[in-house]
N, C-alpha and C positions, 0 to 999 in steps of 0.2 A: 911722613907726617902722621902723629898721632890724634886716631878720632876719638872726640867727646861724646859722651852716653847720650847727650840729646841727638848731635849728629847721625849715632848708631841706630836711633830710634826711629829720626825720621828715613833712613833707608830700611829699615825694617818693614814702616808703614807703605814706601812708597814699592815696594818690594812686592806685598801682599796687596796694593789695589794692581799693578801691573798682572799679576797670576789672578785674576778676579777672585780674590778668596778675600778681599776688606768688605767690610758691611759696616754699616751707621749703626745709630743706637736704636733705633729703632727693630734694627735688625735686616733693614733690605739693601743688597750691592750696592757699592759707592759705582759711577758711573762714569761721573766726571771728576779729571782731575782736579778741578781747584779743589772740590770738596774734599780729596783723598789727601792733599797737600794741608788743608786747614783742620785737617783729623791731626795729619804728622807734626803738626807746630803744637797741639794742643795737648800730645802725649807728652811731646819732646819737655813742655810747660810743666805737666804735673811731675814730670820725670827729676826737673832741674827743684822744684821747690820741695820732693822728698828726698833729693840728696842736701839739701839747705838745712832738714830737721826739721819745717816747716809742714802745716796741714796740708790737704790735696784741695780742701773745698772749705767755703764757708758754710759754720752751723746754721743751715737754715730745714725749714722745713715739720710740720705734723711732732715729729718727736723731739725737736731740739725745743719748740715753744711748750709740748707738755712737761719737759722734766727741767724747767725754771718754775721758782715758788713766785707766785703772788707778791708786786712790790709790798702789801702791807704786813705782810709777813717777816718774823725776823727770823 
């Protein structure tokens, strides 16, 4: 049976909290497994929507609202 890239990802992820070497974004060790499992679903996500051609994230954020003009602007 052939695995799918998300598949591959989430044992990748679940692979690296097993060897304690996964860490959050924050940056400190994942601990517990649900968190380590809801990290691997959330890679497997960005994974499946840039094989789709699709963005990782919505534009949001400091620099997405400064380089839109001014509605009264044309």
């Amino acid at each position: 049976m052939k695995k799918t890239k998300r598949q591959k990802k989430i044992g990748k992820v679940m692979r690296e909290f097993k060897e304690g070497v996964l860490k959050s974004g924050s940056g400190s060790k994942v601990k517990s497994p649900k968190q380590a499992m809801a990290i691997a679903l959330s890679e497997a996500e960005s994974t499946r929507k840039m094989a789709d051609g699709g963005a990782v994230c919505r534009p949001t954020g400091q620099g997405y609202r400064l380089s839109r003009k001014p509605e009264g602007m044309a």
